[in-house]
GUVOKOL-151415 format. One record per residue (C-alpha): residue number from 0; residue in one letter; chain; x negated, y negated, z negated. Coordinates in Angstrom, 2 decimals. Example, Ala and Ser with C-alpha at 12.3 -4.5 7.8 and 13.67 -1.06 7.14 Angstrom:
! GUVOKOL-151415
+------+------+-------+---------+---------+---------+
| resi | resn | chain |       X |       Y |       Z |
+------+------+-------+---------+---------+---------+
|    0 |    A |     A |  -12.30 |    4.50 |   -7.80 |
|    1 |    S |     A |  -13.67 |    1.06 |   -7.14 |
+------+------+-------+---------+---------+---------+
! end
This chain:
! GUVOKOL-151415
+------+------+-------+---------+---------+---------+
| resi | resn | chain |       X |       Y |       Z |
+------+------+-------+---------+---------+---------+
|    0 |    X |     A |   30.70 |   61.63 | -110.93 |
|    1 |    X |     A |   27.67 |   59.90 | -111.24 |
|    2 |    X |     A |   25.86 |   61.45 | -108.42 |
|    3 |    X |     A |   28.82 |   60.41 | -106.41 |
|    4 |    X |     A |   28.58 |   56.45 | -107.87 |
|    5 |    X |     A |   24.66 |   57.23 | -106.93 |
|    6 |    X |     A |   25.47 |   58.45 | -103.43 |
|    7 |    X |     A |   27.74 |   55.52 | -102.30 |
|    8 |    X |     A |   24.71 |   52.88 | -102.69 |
|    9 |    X |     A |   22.87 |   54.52 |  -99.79 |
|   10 |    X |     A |   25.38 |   56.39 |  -97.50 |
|   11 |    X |     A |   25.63 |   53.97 |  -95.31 |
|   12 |    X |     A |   21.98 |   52.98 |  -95.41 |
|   13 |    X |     A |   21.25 |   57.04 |  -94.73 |
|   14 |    X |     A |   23.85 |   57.08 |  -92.01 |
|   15 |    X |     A |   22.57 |   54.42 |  -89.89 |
|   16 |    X |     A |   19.11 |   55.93 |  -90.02 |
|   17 |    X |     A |   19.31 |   59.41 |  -89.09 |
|   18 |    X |     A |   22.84 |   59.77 |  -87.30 |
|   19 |    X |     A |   26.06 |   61.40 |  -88.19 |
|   20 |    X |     A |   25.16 |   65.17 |  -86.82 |
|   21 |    X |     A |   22.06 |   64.86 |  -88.36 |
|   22 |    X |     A |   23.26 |   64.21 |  -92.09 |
|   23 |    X |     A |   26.32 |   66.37 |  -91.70 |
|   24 |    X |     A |   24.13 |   69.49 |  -91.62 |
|   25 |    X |     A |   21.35 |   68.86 |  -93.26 |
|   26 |    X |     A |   23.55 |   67.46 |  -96.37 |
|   27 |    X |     A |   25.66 |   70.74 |  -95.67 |
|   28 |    X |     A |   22.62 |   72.66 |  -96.36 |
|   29 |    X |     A |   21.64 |   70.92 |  -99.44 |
|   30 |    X |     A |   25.27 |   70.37 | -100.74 |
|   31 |    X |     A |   25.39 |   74.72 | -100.60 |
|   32 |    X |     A |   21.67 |   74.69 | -102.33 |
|   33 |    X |     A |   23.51 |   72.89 | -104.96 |
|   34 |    X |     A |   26.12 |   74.58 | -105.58 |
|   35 |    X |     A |   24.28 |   77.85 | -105.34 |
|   36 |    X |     A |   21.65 |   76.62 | -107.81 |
|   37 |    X |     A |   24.81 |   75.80 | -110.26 |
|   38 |    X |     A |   25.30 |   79.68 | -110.21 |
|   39 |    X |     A |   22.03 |   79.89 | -111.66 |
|   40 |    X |     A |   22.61 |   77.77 | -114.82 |
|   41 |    X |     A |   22.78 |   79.74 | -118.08 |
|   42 |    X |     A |   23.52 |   78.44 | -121.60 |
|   43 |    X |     A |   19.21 |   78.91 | -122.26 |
|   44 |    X |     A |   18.59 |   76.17 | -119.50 |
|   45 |    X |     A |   17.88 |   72.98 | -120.94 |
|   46 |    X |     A |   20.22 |   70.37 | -120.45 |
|   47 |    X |     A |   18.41 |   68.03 | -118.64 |
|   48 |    X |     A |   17.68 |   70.80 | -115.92 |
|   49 |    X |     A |   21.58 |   71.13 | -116.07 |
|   50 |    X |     A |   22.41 |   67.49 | -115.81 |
|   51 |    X |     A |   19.55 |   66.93 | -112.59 |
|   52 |    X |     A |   21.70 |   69.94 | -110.82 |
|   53 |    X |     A |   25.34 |   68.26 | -111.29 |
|   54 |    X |     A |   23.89 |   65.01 | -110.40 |
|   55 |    X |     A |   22.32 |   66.57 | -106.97 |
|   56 |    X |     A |   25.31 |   68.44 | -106.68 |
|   57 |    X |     A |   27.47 |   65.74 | -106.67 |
|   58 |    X |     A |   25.49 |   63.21 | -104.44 |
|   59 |    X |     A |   25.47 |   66.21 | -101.65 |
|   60 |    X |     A |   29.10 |   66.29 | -101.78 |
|   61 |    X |     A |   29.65 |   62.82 | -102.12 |
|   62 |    X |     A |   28.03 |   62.44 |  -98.85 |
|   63 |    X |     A |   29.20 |   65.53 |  -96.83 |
|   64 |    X |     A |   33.00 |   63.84 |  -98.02 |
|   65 |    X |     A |   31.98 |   60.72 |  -96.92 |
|   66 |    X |     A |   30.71 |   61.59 |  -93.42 |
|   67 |    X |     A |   33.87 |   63.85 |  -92.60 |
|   68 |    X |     A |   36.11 |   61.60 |  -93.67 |
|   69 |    X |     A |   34.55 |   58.76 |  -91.72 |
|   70 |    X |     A |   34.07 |   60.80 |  -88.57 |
|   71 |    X |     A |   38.07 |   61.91 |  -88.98 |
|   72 |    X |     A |   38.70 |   58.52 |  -88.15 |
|   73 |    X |     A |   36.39 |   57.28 |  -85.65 |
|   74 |    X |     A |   38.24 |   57.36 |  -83.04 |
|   75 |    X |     A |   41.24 |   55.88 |  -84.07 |
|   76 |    X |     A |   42.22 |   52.66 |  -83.25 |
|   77 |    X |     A |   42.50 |   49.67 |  -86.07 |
|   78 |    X |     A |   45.84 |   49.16 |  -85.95 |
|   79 |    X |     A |   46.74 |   53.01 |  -86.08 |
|   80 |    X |     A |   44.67 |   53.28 |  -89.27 |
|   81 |    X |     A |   46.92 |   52.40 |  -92.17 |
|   82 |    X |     A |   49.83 |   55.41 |  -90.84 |
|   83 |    X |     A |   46.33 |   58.20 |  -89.77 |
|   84 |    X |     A |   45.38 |   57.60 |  -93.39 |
|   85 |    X |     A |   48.49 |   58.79 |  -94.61 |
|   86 |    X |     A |   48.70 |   61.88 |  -91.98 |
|   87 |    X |     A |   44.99 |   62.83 |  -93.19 |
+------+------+-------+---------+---------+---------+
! end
């Protein structure tokens, strides 16, 4: 949760920058990293190792969300959104 509250300061900042494609896969690849490395947490890591992993983990998903979400609805009209949000 808080990597997500984290995240949403500079999605659209990160978005704007390097493009939609771009952050898409290169936040895929880190959002699997993540979740990867959270295979590799044992009860004898420390738990601020444990806490840095959830965080990433959870800004890399916050953002790969984000971007899908957003591009599932670029190219609907405004006044189509309200009844696509409830079909998505």
């Amino acid at each position: 949760m808080a990597g997500n509250l984290v995240m949403k300061v500079g999605t659209t900042r990160l978005l704007r920058r390097f493009g939609f494609r771009t952050m898409v896969v290169a936040n895929g690849l880190l959002a699997a990293l993540a979740i990867a490395t959270c295979a590799l947490l044992t009860l004898n890591r420390s738990l601020m190792l444990v806490c840095v992993v959830l965080v990433v983990a959870g800004m890399t998903r916050s953002m790969q969300f984000t971007c899908l979400n957003t591009m599932a609805f670029a190219d609907i009209p405004a006044a189509a959104r309200a009844g696509e949000t409830t079909m998505a």
